[in-house]
SERO-4910 file (N, C-alpha, C, O; in steps of 0.05 Angstrom, whole numbers):
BEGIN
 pado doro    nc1    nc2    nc3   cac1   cac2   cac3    cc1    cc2    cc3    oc1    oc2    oc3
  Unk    A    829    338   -151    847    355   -137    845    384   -147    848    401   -130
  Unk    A    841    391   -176    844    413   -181    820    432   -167    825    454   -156
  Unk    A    792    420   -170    765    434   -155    779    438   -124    779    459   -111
  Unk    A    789    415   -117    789    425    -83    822    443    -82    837    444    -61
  Unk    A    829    455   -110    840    473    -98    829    500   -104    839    520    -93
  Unk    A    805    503   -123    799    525   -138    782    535   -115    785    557   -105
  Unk    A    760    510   -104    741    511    -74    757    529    -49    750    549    -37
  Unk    A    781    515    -46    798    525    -26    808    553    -31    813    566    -11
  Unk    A    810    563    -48    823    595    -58    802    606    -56    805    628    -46
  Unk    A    774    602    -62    752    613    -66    747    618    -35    749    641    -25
  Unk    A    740    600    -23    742    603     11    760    623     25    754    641     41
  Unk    A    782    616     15    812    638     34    803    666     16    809    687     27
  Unk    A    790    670     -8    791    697    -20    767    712     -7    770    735      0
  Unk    A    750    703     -5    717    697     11    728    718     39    732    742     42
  Unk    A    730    693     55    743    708     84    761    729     89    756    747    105
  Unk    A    790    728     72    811    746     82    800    764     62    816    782     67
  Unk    A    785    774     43    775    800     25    764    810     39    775    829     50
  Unk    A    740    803     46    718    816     59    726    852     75    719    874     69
  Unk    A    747    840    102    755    867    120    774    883     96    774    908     92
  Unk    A    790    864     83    802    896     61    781    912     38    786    934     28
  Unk    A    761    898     35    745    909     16    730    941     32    722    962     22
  Unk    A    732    928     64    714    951     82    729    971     89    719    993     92
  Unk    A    755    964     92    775    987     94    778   1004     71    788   1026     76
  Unk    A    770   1000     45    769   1014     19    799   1019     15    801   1038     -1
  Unk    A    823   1010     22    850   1007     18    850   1002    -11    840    981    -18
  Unk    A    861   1018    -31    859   1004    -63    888    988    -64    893    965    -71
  Unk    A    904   1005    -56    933    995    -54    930    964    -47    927    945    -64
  Unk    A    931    962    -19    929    934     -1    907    916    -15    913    892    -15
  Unk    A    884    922    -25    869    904    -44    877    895    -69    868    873    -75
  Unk    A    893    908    -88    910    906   -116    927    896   -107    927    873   -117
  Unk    A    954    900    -84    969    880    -77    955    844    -67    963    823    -76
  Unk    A    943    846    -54    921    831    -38    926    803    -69    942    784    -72
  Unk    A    901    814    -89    893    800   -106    913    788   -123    913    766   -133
  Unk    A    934    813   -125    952    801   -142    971    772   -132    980    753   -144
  Unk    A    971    778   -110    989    761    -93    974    735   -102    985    717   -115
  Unk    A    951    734    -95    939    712    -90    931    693   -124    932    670   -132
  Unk    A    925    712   -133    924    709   -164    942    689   -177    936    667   -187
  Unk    A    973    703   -172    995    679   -172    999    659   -153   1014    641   -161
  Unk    A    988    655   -127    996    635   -114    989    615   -134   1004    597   -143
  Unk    A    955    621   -145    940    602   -150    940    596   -173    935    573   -180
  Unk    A    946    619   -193    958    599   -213    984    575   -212    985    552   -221
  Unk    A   1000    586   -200   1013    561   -191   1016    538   -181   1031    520   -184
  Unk    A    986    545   -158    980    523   -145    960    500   -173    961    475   -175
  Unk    A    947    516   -186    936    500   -200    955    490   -225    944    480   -245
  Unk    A    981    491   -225    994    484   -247   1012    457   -239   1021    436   -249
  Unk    A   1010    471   -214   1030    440   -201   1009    420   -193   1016    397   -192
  Unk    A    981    429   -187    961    403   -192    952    390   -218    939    369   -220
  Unk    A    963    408   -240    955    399   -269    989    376   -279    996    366   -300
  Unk    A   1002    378   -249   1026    359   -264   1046    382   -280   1067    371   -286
  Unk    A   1046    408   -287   1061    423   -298   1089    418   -282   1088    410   -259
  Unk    A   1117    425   -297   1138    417   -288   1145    446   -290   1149    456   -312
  Unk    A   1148    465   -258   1156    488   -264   1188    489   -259   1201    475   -243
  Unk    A   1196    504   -273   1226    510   -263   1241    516   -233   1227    520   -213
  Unk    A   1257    516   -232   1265    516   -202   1284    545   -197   1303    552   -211
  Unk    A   1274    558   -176   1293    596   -175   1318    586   -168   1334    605   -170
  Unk    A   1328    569   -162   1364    561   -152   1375    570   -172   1396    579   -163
  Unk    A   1374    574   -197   1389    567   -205   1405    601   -216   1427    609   -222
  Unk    A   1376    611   -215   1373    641   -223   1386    653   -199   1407    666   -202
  Unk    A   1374    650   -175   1393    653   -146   1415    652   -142   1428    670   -132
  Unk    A   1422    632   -148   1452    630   -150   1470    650   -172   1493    660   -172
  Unk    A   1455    649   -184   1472    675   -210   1479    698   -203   1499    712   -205
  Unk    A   1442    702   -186   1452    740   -183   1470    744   -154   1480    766   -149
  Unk    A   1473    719   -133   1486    720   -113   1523    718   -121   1541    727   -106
  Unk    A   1526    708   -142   1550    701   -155   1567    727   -167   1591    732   -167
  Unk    A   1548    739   -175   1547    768   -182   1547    787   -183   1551    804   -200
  Unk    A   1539    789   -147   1539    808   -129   1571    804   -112   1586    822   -104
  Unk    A   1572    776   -110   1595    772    -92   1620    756   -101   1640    751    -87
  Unk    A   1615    750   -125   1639    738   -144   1637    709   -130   1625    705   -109
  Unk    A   1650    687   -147   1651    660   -141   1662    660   -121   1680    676   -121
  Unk    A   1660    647    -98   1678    633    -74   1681    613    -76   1663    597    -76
  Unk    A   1711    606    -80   1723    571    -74   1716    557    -44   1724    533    -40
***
């Protein structure tokens, strides 16, 4: 599982790079990579069985925070 996800990123990075590399956009290419950079470490962490944390909980804090508890 982990190759056919490294294969698969390699493919999607392959194809969707290509037209930003031709546009010479540095911005949209540094965003581009970064984005994808993290998908995939993540994607490969949740194929390695890693137990990542969950944003609810953090979400809920700063929403709590912003708008005080509601009963």
């Amino acid at each position: 599982m982990f190759l056919f996800v490294i294969i698969l990123y390699i493919i999607v990075i392959f194809f969707e790079s290509v037209p930003l590399l031709k546009e010479k956009n540095n911005g949209k290419i540094i965003f581009y990579f970064s984005l994808i950079t993290f998908s995939m470490i993540i994607s490969i962490m949740l194929t390695l069985g890693v137990q990542l944390p969950s944003p609810s909980n953090g979400i809920k804090n700063i929403v709590i925070s912003i708008f005080g508890k509601m009963d």
